[in-house]
N, CA, C and O atoms as CSV, one atom per row, in Angstrom:
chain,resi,resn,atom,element,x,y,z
A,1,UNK,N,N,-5.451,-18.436,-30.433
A,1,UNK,CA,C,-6.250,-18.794,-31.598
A,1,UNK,C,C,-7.362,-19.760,-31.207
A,1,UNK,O,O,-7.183,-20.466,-30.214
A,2,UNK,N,N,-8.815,-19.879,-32.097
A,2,UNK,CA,C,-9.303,-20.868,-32.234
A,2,UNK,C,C,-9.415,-22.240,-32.031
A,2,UNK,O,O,-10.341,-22.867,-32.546
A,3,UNK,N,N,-9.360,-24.978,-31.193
A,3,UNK,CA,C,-8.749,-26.156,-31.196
A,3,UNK,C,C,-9.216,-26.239,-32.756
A,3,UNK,O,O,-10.198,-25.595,-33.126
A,4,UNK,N,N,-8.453,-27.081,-33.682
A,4,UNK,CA,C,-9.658,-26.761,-35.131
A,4,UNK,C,C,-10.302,-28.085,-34.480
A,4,UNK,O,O,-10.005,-29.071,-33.806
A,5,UNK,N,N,-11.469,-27.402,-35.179
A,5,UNK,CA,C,-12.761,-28.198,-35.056
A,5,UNK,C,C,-12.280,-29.546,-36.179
A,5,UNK,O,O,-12.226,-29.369,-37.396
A,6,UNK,N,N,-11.978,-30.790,-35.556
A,6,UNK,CA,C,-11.747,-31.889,-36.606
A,6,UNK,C,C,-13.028,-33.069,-36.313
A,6,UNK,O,O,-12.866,-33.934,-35.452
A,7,UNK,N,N,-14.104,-33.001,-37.005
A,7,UNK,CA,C,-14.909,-34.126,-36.857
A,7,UNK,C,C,-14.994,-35.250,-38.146
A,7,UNK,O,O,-15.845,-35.350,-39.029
A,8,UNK,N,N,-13.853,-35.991,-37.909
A,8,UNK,CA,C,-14.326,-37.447,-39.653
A,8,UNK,C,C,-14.531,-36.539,-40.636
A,8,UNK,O,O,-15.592,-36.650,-41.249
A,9,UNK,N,N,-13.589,-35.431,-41.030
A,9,UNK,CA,C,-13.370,-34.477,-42.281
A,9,UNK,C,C,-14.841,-33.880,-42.614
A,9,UNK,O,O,-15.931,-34.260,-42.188
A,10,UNK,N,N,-14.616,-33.118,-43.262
A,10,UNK,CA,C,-15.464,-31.417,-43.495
A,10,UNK,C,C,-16.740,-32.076,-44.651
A,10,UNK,O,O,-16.572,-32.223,-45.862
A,11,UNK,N,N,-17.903,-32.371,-43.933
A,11,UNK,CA,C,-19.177,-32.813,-44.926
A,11,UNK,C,C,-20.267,-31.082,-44.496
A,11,UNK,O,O,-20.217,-30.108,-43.746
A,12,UNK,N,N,-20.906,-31.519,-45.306
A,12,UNK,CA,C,-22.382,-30.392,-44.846
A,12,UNK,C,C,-23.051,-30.390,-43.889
A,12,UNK,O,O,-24.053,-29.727,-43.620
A,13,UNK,N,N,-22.473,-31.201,-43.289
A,13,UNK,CA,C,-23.509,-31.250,-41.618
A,13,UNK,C,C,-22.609,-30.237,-41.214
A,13,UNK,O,O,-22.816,-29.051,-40.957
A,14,UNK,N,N,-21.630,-30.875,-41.202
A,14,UNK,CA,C,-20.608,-30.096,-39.992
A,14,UNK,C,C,-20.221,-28.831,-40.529
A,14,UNK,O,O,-19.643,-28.071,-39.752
A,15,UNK,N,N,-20.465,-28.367,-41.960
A,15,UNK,CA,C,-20.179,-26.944,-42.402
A,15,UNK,C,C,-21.575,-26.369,-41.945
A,15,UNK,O,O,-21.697,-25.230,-41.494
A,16,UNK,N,N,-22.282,-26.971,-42.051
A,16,UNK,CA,C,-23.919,-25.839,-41.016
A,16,UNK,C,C,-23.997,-25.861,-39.936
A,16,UNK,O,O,-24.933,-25.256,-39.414
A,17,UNK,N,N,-23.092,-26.534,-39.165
A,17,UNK,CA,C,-23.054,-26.667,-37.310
A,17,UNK,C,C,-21.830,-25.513,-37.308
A,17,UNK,O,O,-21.865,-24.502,-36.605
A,18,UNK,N,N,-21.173,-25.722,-37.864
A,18,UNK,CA,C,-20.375,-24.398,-37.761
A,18,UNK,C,C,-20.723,-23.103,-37.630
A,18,UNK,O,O,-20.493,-22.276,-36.747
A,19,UNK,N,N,-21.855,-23.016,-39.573
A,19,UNK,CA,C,-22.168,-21.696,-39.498
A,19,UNK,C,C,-23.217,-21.552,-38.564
A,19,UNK,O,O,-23.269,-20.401,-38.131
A,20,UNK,N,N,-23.814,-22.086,-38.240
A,20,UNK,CA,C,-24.579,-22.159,-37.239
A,20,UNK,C,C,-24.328,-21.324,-36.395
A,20,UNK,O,O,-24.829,-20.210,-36.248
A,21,UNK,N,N,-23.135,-22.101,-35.510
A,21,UNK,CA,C,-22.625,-21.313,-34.395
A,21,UNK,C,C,-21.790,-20.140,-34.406
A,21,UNK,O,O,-21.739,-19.284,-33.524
A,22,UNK,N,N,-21.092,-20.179,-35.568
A,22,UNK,CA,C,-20.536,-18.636,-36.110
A,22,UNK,C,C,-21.700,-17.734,-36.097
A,22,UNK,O,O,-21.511,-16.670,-35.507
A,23,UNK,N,N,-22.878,-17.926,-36.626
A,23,UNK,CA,C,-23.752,-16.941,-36.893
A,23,UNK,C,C,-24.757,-16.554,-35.763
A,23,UNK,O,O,-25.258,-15.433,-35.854
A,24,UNK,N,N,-25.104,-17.326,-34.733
A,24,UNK,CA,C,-25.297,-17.203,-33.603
A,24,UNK,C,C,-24.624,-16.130,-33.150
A,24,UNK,O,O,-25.072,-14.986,-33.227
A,25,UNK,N,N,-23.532,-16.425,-32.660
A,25,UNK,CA,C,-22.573,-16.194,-31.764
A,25,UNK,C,C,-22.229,-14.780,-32.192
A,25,UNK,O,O,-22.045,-13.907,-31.344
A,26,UNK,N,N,-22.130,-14.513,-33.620
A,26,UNK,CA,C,-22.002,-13.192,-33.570
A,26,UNK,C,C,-23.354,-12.290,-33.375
A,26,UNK,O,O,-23.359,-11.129,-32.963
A,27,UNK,N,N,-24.451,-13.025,-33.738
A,27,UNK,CA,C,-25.509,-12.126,-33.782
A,27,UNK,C,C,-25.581,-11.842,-32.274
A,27,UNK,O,O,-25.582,-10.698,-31.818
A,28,UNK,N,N,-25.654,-13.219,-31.356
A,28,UNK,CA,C,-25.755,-12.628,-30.036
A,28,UNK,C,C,-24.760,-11.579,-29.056
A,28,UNK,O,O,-25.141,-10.949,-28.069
A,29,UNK,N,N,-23.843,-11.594,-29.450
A,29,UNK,CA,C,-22.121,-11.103,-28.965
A,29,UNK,C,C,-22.816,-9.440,-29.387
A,29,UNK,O,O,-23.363,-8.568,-28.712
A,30,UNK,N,N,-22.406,-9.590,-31.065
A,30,UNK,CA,C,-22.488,-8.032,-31.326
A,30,UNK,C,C,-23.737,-7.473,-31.740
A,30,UNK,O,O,-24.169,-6.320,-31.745
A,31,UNK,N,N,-24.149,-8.437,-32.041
A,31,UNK,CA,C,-25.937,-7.467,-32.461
A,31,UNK,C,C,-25.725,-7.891,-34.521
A,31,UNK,O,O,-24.752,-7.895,-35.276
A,32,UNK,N,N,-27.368,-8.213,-34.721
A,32,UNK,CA,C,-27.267,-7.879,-36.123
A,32,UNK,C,C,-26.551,-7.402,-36.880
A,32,UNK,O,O,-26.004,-8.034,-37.784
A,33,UNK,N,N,-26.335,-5.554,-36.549
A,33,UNK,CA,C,-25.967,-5.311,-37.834
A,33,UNK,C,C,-24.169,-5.335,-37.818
A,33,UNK,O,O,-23.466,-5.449,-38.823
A,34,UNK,N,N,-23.719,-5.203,-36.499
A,34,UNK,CA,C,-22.173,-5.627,-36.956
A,34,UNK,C,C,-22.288,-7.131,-37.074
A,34,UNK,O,O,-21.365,-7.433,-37.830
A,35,UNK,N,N,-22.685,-7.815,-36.861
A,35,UNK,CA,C,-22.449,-9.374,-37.285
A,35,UNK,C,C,-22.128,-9.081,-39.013
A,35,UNK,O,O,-21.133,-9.436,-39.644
A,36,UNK,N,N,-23.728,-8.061,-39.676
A,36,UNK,CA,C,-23.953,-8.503,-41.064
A,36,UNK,C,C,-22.094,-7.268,-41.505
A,36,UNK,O,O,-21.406,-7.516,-42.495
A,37,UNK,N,N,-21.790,-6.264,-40.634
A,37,UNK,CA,C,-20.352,-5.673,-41.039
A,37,UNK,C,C,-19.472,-6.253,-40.972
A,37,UNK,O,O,-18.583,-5.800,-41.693
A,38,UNK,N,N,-19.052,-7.610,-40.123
A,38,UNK,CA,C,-18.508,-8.311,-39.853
A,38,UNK,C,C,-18.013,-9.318,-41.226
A,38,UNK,O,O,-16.882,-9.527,-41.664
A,39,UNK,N,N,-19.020,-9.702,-41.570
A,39,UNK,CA,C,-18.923,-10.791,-42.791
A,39,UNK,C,C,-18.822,-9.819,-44.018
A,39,UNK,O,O,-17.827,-10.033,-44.711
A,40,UNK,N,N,-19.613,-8.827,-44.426
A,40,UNK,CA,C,-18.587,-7.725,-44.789
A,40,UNK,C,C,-17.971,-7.647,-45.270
A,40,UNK,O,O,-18.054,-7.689,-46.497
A,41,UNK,N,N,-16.635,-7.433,-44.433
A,41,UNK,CA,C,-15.403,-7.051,-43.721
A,41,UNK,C,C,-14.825,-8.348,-44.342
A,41,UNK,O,O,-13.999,-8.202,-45.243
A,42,UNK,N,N,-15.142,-9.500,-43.991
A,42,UNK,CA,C,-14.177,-10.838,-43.597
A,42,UNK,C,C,-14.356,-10.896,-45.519
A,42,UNK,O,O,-13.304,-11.229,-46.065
A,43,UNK,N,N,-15.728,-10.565,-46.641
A,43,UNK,CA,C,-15.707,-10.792,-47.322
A,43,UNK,C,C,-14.427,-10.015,-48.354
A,43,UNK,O,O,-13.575,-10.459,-49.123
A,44,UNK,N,N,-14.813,-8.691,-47.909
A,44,UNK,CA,C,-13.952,-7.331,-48.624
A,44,UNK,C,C,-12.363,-7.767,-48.627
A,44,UNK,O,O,-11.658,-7.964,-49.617
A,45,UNK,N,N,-11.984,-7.867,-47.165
A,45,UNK,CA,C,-11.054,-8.179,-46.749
A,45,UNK,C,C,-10.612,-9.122,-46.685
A,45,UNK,O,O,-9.477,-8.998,-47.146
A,46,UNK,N,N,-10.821,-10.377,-46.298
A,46,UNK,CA,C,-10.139,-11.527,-46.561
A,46,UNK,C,C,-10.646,-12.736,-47.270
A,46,UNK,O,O,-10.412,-13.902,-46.953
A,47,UNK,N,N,-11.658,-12.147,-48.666
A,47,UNK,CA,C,-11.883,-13.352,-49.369
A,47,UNK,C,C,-12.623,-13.874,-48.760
A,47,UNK,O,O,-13.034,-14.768,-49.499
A,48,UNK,N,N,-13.347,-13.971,-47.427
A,48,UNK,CA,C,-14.153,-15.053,-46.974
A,48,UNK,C,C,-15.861,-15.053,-46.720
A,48,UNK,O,O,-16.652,-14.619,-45.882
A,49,UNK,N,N,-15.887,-15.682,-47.763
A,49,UNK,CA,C,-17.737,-15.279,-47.583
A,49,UNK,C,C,-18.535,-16.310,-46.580
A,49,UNK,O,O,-17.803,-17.071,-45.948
A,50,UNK,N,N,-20.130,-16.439,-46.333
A,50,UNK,CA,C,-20.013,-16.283,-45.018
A,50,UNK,C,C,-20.515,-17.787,-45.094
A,50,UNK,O,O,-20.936,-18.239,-44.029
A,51,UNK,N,N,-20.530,-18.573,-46.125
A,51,UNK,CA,C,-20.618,-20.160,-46.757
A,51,UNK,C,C,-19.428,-20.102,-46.810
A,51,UNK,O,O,-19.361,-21.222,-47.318
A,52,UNK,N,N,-18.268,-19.768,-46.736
A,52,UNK,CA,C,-16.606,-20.772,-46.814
A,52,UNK,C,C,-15.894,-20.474,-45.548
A,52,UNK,O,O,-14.706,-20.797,-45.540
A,53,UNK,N,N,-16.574,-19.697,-44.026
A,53,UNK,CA,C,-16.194,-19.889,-42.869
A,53,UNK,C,C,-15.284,-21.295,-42.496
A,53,UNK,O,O,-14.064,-21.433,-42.411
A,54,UNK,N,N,-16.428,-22.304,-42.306
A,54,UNK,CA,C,-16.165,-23.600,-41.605
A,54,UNK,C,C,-15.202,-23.958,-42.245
A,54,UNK,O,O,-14.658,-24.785,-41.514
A,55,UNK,N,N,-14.278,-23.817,-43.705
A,55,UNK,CA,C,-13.189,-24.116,-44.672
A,55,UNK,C,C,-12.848,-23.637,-44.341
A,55,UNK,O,O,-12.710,-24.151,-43.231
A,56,UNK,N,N,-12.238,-22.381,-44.295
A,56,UNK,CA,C,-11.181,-20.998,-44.215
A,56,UNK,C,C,-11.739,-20.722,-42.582
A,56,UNK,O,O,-12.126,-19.587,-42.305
A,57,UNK,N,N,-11.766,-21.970,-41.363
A,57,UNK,CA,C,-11.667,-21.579,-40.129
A,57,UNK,C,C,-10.657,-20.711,-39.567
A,57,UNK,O,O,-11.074,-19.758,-38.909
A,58,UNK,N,N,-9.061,-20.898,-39.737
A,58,UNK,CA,C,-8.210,-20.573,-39.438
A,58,UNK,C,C,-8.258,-18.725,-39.643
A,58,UNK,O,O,-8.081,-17.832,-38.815
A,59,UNK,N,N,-8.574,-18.680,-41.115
A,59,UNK,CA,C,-8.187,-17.350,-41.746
A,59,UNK,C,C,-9.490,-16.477,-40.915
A,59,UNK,O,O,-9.292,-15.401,-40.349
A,60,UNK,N,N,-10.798,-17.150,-40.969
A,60,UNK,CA,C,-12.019,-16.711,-40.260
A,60,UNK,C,C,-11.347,-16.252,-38.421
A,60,UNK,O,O,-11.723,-15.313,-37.720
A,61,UNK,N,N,-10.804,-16.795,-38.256
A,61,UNK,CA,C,-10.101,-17.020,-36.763
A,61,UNK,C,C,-9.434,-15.626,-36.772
A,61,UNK,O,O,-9.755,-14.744,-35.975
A,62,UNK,N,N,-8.376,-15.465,-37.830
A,62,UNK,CA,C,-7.578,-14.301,-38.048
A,62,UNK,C,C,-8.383,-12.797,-37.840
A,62,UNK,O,O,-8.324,-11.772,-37.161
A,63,UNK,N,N,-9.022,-13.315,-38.723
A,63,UNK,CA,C,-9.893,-12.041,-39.229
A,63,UNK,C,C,-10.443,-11.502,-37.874
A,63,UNK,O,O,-10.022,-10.390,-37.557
A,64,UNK,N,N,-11.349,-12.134,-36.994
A,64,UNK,CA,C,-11.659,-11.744,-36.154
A,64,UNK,C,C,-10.515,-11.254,-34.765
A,64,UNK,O,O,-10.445,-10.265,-34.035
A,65,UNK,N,N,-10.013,-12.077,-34.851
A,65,UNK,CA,C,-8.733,-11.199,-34.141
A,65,UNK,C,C,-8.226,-9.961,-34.619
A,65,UNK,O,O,-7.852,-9.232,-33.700
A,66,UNK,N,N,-8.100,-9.518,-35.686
A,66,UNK,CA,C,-8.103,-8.772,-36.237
A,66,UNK,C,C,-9.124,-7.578,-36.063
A,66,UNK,O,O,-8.727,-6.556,-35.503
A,67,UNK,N,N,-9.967,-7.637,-36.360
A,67,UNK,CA,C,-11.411,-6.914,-35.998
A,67,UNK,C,C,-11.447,-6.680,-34.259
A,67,UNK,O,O,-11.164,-5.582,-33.781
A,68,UNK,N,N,-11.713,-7.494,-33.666
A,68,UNK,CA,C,-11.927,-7.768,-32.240
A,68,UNK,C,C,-10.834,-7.529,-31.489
A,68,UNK,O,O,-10.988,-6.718,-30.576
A,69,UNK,N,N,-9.605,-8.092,-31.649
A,69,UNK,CA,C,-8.405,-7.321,-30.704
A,69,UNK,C,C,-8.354,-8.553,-29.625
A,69,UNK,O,O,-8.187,-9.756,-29.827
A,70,UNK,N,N,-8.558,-7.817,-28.392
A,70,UNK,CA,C,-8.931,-8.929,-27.136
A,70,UNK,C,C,-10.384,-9.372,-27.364
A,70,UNK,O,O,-10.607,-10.481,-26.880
A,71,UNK,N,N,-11.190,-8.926,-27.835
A,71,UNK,CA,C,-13.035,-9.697,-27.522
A,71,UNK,C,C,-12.575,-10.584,-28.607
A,71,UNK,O,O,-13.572,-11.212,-28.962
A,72,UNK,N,N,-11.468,-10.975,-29.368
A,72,UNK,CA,C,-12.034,-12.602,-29.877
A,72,UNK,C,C,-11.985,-13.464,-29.284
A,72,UNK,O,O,-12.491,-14.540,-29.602
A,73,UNK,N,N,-11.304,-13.222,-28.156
A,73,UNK,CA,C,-10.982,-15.045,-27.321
A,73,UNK,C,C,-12.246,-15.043,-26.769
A,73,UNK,O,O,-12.872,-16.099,-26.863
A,74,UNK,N,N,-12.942,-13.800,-26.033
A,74,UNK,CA,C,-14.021,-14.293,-25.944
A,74,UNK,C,C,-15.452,-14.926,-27.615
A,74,UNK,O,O,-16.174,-15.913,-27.757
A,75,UNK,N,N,-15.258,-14.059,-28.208
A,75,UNK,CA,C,-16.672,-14.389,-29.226
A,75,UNK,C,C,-16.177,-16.368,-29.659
A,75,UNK,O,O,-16.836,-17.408,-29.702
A,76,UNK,N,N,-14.666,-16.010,-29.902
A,76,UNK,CA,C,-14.710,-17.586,-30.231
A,76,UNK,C,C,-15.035,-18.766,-28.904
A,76,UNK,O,O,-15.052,-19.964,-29.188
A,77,UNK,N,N,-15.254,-18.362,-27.644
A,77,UNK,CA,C,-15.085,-19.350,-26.728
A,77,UNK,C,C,-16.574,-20.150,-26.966
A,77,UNK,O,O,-16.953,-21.319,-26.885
A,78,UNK,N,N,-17.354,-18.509,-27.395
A,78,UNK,CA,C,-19.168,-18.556,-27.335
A,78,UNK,C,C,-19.493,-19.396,-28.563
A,78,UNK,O,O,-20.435,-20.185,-28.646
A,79,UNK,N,N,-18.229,-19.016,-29.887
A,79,UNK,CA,C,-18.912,-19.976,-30.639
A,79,UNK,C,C,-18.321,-21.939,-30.624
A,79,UNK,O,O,-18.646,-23.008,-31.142
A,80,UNK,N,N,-17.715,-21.609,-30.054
A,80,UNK,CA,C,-17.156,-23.228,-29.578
A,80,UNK,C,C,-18.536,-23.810,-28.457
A,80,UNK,O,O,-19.024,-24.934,-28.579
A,81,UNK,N,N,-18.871,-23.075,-27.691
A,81,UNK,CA,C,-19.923,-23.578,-26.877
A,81,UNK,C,C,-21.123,-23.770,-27.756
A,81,UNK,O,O,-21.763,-24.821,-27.798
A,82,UNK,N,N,-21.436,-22.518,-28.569
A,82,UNK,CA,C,-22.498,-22.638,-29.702
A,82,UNK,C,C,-22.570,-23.971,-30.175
A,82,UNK,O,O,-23.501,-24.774,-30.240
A,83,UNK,N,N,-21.067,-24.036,-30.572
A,83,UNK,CA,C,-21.064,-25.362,-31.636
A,83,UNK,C,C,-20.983,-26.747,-30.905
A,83,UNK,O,O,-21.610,-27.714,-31.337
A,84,UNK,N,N,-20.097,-26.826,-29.649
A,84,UNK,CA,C,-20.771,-27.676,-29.146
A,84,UNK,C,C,-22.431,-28.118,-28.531
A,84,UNK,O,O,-23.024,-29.179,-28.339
A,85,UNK,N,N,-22.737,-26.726,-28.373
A,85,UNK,CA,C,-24.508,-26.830,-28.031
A,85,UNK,C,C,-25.272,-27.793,-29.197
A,85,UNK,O,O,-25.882,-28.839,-28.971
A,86,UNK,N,N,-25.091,-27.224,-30.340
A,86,UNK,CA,C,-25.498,-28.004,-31.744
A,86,UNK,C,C,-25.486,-29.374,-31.380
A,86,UNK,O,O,-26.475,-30.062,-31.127
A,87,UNK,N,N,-23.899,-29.836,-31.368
A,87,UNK,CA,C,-23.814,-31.353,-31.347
A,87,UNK,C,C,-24.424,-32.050,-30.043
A,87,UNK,O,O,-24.364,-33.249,-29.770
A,88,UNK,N,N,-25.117,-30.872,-29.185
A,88,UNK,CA,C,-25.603,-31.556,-27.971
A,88,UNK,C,C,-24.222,-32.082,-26.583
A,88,UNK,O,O,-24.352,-32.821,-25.607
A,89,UNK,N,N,-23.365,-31.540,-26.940
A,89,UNK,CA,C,-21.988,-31.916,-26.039
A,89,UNK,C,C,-21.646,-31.239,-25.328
A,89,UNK,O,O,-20.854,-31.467,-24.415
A,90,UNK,N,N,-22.536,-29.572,-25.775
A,90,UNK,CA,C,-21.962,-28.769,-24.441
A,90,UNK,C,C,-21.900,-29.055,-22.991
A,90,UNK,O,O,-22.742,-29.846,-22.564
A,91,UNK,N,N,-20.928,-28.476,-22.041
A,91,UNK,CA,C,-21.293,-29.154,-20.979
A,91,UNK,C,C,-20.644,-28.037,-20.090
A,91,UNK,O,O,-19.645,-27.498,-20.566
A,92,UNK,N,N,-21.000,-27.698,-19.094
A,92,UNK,CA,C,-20.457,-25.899,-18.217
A,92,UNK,C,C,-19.069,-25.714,-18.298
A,92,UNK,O,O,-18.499,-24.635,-18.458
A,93,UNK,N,N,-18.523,-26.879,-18.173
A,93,UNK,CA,C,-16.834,-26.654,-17.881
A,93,UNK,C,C,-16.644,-27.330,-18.516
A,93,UNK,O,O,-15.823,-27.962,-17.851
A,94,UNK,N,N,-16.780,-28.330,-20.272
A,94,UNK,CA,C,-16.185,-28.462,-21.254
A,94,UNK,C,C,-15.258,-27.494,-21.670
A,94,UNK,O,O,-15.545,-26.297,-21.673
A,95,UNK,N,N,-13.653,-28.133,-22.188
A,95,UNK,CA,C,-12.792,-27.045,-22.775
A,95,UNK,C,C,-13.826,-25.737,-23.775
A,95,UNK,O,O,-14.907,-25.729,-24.366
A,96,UNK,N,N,-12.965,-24.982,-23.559
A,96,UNK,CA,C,-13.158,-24.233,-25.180
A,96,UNK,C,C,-12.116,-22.479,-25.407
A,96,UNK,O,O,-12.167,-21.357,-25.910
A,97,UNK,N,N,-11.305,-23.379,-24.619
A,97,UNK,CA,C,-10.047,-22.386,-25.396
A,97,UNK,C,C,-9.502,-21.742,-26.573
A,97,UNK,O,O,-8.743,-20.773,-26.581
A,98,UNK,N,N,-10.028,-22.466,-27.703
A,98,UNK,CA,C,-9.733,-21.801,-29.320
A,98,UNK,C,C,-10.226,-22.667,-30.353
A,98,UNK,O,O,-9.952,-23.867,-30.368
A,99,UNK,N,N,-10.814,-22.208,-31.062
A,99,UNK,CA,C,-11.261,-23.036,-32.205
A,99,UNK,C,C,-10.085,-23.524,-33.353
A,99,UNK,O,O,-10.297,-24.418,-34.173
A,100,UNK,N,N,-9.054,-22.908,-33.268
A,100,UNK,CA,C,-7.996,-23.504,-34.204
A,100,UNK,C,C,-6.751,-23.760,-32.806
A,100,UNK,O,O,-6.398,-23.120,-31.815
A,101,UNK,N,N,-6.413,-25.027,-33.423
A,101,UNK,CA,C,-4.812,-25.540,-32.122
A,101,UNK,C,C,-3.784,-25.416,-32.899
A,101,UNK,O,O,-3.801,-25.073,-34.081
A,102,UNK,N,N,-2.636,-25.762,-32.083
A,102,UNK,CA,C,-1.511,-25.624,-32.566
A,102,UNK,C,C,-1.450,-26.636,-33.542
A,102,UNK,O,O,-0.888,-26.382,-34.607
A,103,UNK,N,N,-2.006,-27.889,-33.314
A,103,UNK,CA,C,-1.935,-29.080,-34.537
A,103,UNK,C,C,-2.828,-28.905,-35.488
A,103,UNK,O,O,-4.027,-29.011,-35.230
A,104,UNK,N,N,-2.366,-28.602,-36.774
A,104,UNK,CA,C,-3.049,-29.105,-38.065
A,104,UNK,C,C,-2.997,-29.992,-38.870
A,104,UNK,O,O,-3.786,-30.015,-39.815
C-alpha cells in the first residue's frame, strides 16, 4: 500500500500538493485520457471524486490497486516523489515505498 502522507493534519495546501501530484503522476504514467478514465472509475466506483483524493487517500490507494494490479506500486512511488517534488524534499534515494503505512 501507499506511508499516509501525515503533515500537521489535512488543510488546503496539503489537499492541492496532493492533487497535484496525483494528477501529475497519472497524467504522466498513463496519458490523459486514462488518467481522465481513471477518476471516472474511482468516481463510479468508489465514491471518490477527484477533490476528495487527498481525504479518501487510503480508499484512492485501493482503487488503484485495483485498476493497476502490479503498476500501482509503481504509479504510487511517482506520486510520492511528485509530492515530495512539490514540497521541494525530493531527493534520488528518499524513501517512497507507499503512500498509506501500516500506522494510522
Amino acid at each position: 500500500m501507499l506511508p499516509q502522507l501525515k503533515i500537521c493534519g489535512h488543510n488546503e495546501e496539503y489537499e492541492n500538493i496532493v492533487s497535484e501530484a496525483v494528477d501529475k503522476t497519472l497524467n504522466q504514467v498513463l496519458g490523459s485520457a486514462a488518467a481522465n478514465a481513471i477518476y471516472f472509475y474511482l468516481e463510479k466506483d468508489h465514491a471518490i471524486k477527484k477533490n476528495e483524493i487527498p481525504e479518501k487517500l487510503e480508499s484512492f490507494c485501493e482503487a488503484i490497486q485495483e485498476y493497476l494490479s502490479t503498476g500501482a506500486a509503481m504509479v504510487e512511488k511517482q506520486i510520492l516523489r511528485n509530492f515530495y517534488s512539490n514540497l521541494e524534499l525530493y531527493e534520488e534515494n528518499s524513501p517512497t515505498s507507499s503512500l498509506i503505512s501500516s500506522k494510522h
